[in-house]
N, C-alpha and C positions, 0 to 999 in steps of 0.2 A: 435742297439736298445737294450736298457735293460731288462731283461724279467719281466714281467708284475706279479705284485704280486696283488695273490688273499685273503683278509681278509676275512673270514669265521665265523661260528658258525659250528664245523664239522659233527656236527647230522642235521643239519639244511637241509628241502631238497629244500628251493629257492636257497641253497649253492649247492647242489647237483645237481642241474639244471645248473649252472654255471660253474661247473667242468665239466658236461656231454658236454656242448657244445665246451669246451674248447681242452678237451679232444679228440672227437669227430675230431674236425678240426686242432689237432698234435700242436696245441700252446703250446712251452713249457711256465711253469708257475710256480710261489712259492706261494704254500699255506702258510698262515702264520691264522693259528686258535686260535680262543681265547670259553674261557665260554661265556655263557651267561650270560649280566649283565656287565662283564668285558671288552666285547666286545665292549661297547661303545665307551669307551675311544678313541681303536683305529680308530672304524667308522668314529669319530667325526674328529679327528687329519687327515685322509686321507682324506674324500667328505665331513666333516659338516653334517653329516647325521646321524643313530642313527640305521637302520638299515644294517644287510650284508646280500646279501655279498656287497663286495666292491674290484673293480678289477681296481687298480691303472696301467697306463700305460704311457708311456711318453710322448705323443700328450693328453691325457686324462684322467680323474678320472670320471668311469661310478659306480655309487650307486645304481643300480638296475638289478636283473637276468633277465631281457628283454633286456634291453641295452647290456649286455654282451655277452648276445646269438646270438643276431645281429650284434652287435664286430664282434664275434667270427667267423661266419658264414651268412652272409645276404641274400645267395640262398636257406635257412633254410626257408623264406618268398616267396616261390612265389607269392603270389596271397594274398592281403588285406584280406580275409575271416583268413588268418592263426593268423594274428595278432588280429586281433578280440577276435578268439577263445581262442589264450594263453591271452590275458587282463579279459577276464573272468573265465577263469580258475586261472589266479593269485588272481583275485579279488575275487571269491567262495570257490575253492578246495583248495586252498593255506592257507588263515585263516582258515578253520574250520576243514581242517587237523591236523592242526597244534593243535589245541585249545581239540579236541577228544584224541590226541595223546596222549599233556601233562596232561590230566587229568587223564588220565589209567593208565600210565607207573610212575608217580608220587609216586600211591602204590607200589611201589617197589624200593627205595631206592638202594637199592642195584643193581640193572641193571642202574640206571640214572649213578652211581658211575664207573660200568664197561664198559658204552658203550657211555658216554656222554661228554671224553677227549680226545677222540683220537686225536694223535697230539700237544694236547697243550702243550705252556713251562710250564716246568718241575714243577717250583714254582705253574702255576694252579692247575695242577694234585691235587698237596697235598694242596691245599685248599681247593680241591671239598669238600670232609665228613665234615669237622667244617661249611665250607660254606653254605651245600646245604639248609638248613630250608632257611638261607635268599632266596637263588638261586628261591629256590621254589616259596616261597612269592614275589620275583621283577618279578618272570612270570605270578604265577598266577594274580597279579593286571594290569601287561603291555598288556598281552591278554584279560582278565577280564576272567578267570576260572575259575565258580564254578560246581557246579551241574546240574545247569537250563540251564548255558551258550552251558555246554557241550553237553546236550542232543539235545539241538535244533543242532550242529554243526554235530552231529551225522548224523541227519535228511539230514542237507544242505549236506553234502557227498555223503550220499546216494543218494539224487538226482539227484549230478551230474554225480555220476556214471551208473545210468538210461539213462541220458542225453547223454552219450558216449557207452552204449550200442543200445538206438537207432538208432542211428548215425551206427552203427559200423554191425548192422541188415543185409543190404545189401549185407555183404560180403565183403564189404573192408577192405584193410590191412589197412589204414592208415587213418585219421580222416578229412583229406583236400587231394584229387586229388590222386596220384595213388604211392605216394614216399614220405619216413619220412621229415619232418618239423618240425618248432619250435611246432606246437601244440602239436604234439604227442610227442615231449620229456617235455612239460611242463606238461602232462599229468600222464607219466611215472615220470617223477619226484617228482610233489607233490602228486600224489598218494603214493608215497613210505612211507610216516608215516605212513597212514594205512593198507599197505601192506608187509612193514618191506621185501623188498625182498636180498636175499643174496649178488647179483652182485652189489649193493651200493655202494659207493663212501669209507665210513668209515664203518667197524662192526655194525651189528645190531644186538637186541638180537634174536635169534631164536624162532619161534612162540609157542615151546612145553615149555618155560619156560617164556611168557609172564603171567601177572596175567591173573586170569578171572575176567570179561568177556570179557575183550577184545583180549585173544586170541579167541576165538570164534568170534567174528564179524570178524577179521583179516581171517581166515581161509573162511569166509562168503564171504567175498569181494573177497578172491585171486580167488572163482567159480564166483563168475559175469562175465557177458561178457569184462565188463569194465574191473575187473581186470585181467585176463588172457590176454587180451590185453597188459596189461601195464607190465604182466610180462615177454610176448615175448619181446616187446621194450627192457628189459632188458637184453634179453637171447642176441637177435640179433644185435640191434644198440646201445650198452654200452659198450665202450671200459674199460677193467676191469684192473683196476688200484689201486685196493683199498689199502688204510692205515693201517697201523697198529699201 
């Protein structure tokens, strides 16, 4: 069998999520990363899709970090309640992550530049700087990113992360029964935009030189219950692999 290449956005953390489970259960695997934007192309050429990741194998071409997680690992699922949880956490935490992310880290140019190629061919790298106004503008309209968008996205975060420290009130490690699962690595994973934690998949920027204000909510969330949660997942059940 040929090993399974993973198409990526490598800041991305539904890509993140995809390499964690991948990881996780010793599948060897080629990243192959692109920009954002650029990315397309490939997605499209591998599943006809528009989103990554995209994790091409030889029985199959799965275009979603839920299918790949279950690929990857399907005892990850004990019990339906788990798959429930990750489809609303992709469907909440995952867009309005995302969408909080890019409108903070935006202001600063210069970290999109140093933390936002890891990996790519070479050719991308040096188109990032001439590129990124466009970069910026095919994100901000593909998310719909303005001001309003992002405040309310802010909101919906914080919710969920309420919603997983209630949950997590009782004293349990883990978010479904009594041992890690797909929920809690999809938890840990798309939480990582706005917790920026170290053991990630690719370099993130460090929280004392993110702008403000959003190094301050980042530093807000890593004290919630939610996030210290998500930053053990990282401590403990993240096999540390990062790129450089």
């Amino acid at each position: 069998m040929s090993t399974p290449r993973l198409i990526t956005i490598p800041i991305s953390h539904y890509c993140e999520k995809a390499r964690w489970a991948l990881e996780r259960a010793r599948i060897p695997y080629r990243e192959e990363p692109h920009l954002q934007g650029i990315h397309w192309a490939y997605v499209w050429r591998a599943g006809r899709g528009r989103t990554a990741p995209v994790l091409v194998t030889d029985g199959a071409v799965l275009t979603e970090s839920a299918e790949i997680v279950r690929w990857a690992d399907p005892s990850l699922y004990p019990v339906p309640e788990v798959a429930a949880l990750e489809a609303h956490l992709d469907a909440e935490l995952g867009p309005h992550g995302r969408r909080w992310m890019y409108h903070r880290i935006f202001a600063r140019p210069d970290l999109v530049r140093a933390y936002g190629a890891t990996g790519v061919p070479r050719w991308e790298r040096a188109a990032l700087p001439p590129l990124l106004p466009l970069v910026k503008g095919l994100v901000n309209r593909h998310l719909d990113i303005d001001d309003t968008t992002a405040a309310e996205s802010r909101e919906r975060v914080r919710a969920v992360f309420d919603e997983v420290g209630e949950r997590l009130a009782d004293g349990r490690r883990y978010l479904v029964g009594d041992r890690f699962t797909a929920a809690d690595l999809t938890f840990a994973a798309l939480a990582a935009s706005v917790l920026v934690p170290a053991r990630y998949g690719v370099p993130l920027p460090p929280v004392e030189v993110l702008p403000e204000p959003f190094a301050g909510e980042v530093r807000a969330l890593r004290e919630h219950p939610a996030g210290v949660f998500a930053l053990r997942l990282y401590d403990q059940e993240r096999p540390y692999t990062q790129r450089t």
